[in-house]
N, C-alpha and C positions, 0 to 999 in steps of 0.2 A: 685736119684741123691743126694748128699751129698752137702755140703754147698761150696759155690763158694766163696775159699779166694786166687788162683793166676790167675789175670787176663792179657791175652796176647791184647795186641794190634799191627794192620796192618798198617801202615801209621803215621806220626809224623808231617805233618802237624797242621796246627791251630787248626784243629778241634778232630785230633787223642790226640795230646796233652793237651788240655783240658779236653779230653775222663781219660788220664792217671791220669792228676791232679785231676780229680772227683775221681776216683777208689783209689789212694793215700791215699786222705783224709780220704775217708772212711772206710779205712783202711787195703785195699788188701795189697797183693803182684804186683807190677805191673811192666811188661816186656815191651818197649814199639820198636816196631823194626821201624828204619828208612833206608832207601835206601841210605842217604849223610853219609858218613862218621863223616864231618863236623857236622851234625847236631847231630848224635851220640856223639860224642867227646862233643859237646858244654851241652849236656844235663850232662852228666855226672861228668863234672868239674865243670861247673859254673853252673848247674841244671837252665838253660834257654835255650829256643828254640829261637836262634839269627837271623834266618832266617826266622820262619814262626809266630813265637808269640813271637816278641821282646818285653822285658820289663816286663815282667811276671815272677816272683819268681816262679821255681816249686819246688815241695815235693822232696826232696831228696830222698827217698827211689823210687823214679821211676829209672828203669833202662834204658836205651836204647843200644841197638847191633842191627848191619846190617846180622846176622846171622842168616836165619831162623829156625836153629835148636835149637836154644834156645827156640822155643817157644814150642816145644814137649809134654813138658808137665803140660800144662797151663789147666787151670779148664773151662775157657771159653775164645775164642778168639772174638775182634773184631772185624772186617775189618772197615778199612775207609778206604780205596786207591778208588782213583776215578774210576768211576762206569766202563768206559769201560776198565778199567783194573783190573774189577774184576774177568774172570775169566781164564785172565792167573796168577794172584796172585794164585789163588785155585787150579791149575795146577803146580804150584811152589811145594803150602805146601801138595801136596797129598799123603795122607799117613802117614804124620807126626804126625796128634793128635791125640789122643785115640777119636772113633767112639762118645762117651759118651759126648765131651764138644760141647758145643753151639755154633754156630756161629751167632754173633750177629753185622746185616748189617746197617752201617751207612754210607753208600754212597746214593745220592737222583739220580737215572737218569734210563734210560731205555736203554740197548746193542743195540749198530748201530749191521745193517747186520742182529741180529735177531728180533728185535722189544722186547725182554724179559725184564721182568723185573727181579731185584737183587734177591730176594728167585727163581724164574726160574731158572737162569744162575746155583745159586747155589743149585739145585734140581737134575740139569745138570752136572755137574763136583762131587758132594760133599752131595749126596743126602741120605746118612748115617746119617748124622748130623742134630741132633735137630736146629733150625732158631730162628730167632728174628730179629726185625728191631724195630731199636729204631732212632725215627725219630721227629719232632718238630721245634718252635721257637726258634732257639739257636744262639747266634753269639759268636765264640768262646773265644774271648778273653773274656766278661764279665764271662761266664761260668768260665774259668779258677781263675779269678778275684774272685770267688765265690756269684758273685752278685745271687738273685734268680730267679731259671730259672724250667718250668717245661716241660713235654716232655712223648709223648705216645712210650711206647714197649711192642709193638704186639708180641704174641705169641699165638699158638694155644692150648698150656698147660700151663693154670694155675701156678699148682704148678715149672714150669719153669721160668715164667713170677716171682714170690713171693723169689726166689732165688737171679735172676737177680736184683729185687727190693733189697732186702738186701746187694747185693755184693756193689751196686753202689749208692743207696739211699741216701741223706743227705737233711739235712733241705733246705738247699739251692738249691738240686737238685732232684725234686721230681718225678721220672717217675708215671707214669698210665698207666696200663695193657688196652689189649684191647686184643684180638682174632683175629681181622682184619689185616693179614697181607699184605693182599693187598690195603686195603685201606688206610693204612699208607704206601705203598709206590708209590701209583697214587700222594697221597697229595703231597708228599717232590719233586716230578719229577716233577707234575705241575707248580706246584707253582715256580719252576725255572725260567719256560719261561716267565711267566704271569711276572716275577719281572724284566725280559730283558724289556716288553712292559710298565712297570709302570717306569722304569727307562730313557727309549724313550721321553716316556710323558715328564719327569723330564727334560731332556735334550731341549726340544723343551719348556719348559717353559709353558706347557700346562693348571699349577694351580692344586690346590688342588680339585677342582671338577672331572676336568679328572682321574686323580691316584682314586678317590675315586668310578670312575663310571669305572675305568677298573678290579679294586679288584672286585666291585660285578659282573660285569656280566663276569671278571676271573673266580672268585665260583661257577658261573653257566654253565663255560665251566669245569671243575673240576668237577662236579657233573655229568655233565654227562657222561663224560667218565668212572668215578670210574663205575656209574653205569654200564656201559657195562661192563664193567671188573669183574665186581663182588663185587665190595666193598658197607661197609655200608655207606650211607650219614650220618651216626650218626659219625660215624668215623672221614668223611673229615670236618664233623664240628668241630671239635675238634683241639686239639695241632696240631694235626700231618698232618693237612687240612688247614682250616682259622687259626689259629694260626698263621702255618709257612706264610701260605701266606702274612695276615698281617704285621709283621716282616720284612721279608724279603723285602714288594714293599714300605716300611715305612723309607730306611734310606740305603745311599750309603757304609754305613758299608758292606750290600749284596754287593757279586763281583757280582752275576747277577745284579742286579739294578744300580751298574756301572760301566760295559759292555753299558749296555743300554743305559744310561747318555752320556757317548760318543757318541753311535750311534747318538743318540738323536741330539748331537752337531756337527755332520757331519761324522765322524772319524770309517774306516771299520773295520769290524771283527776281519781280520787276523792282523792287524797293533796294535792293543791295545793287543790279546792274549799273540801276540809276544814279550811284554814288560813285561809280568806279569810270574812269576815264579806259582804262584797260578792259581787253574785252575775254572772257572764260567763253571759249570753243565749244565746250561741252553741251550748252546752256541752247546753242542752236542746231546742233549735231543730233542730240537726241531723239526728237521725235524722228528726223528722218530717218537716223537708223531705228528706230524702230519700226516704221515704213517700209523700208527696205527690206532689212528681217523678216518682216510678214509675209513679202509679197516673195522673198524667197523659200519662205515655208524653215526660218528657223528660230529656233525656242531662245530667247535673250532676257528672262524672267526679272534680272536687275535692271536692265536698260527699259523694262517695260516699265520698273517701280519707280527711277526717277523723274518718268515721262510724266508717271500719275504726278508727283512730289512739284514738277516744274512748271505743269500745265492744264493739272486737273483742281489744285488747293483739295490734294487730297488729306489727311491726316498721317502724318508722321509714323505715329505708333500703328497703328491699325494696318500702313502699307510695309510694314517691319513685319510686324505679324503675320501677316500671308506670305512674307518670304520666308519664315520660320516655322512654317504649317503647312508647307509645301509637302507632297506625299517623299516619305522616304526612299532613293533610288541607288541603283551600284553607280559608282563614280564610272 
């Protein structure tokens, strides 16, 4: 494979857009497709995204079109479209790229109805195509901002992985190769729901002790599932594991963490989604990892609590309570 200098991106979102402005900088070619017209239009005249990352100078050489034919002949493409529309996005562009470019998955969540995770789905639709999941601590606007930010992209080839590092690489954005692509994708899907319950907490005023005893024994529901799954714990300890998790249940900049915040303060599920253009990962990820969970026969005792919180109208205090009534156990 030759050197990766036009990079296509799937989604223009906060985070796809910050994706374009890293690749910019660094000095791609970059296509960046959005769905809104508007947002199209806004990118391209006044090189800001007005809708999803207002106030953000972007690199003028980013492009954006609602056409996905433009992206034909892109050296690697993105995806960030949210996860359970990833694979009818892949069903959209099938056919379109040359076999040869990467798809590299920056969506965190696991498909309702199949329980799959993102390289699955796309094994499933698109399984021609070299993978990558480049996943981590990131909140998008800083990123864009170029504050410094670093971030695991897994790939199962090296010299794929050393490409992708150079196409996108910058002082300020530092990925790290890993082989685990599964474990970098248990981490960024966990870590969603865990940030709904850390945000719960927040909402209920529960203190810094609580948020700090729900991240670890978060990590210790996290770990065990990767393991069932197949991932290294060397992995989920990293960016793309505790990194995001920390991050993300650290600051209501996360739409999961507030999602949660809400809950937290009485306010249901579908009433806060339905105000919010952006979409919180967590909110559809849950029950199937809890599904999942099950039917691998492992104990997720917080993931169980926000499932009740998001899809039962269970009671707040009462489902607090049973996680603080829990029989006493050796860590």
């Amino acid at each position: 494979m030759t050197a990766i200098e036009t990079i296509g991106i799937v989604g223009a979102g906060a985070w796809g857009t910050a994706l374009a402005q890293v690749a910019a900088k660094a000095g791609r070619n970059v296509i960046l497709w959005a769905r809104e017209p508007e947002v199209v239009g806004a990118i391209n005249t006044a090189h800001e995204n007005t809708a999803f990352l207002k106030g953000v100078a972007l690199e003028p050489a980013i492009r954006a079109t609602n056409t996905l034919a433009d992206l034909a002949q892109v050296d690697a493409l993105f995806l960030v479209t949210p996860a359970q529309f990833l694979r009818a996005t892949l069903a959209q562009l099938g056919g379109l790229l040359p076999k040869t470019a990467p798809l590299v998955l920056c969506s965190k969540g696991i498909e309702q109805g199949t329980g799959l995770l993102m390289t699955e789905v796309c094994n499933a639709v698109a399984g021609e195509h070299p993978l990558a999941v480049l996943s981590g601590p990131t909140f998008a606007a800083e990123v864009a901002r170029g504050l410094p930010t670093a971030i695991t992209l897994a790939c199962e080839d090296e010299d794929l992985g050393t490409l992708l590092t150079d196409a996108i690489g910058l002082p300020t954005f530092r990925p790290y190769w890993s082989p685990d692509l599964i474990g970098a994708e248990v981490g960024g899907a966990v870590k969603n729901v865990l940030a709904i319950a850390c945000g719960i907490a927040e909402g209920r005023q529960l203190g810094e002790n609580a948020r700090a005893a729900l991240i670890t024994r978060g990590f210790a529901e996290m770990l065990r599932f990767g393991a069932a799954k197949g991932a290294n714990a060397e992995t989920l300890s990293g960016l793309c594991g505790l990194g995001d998790l920390i991050l993300t249940c650290s600051s209501t900049q996360s739409r999961n963490m507030s999602l949660g915040q809400a809950i937290g303060q009485g306010r249901r599920m579908q009433d806060i989604l339905a105000e919010r253009k952006t979409v919180a990962e967590g909110a559809y990820t849950a029950p199937v990892l809890q599904d999942a969970a099950q039917k691998l026969g492992v104990e997720m005792p917080i993931t169980d609590a926000v499932v009740q919180l998001l899809y039962h109208d269970a009671n707040v205090d009462e489902v607090i309570g049973a996680l603080l009534n829990r029989p006493f156990r050796a860590e």
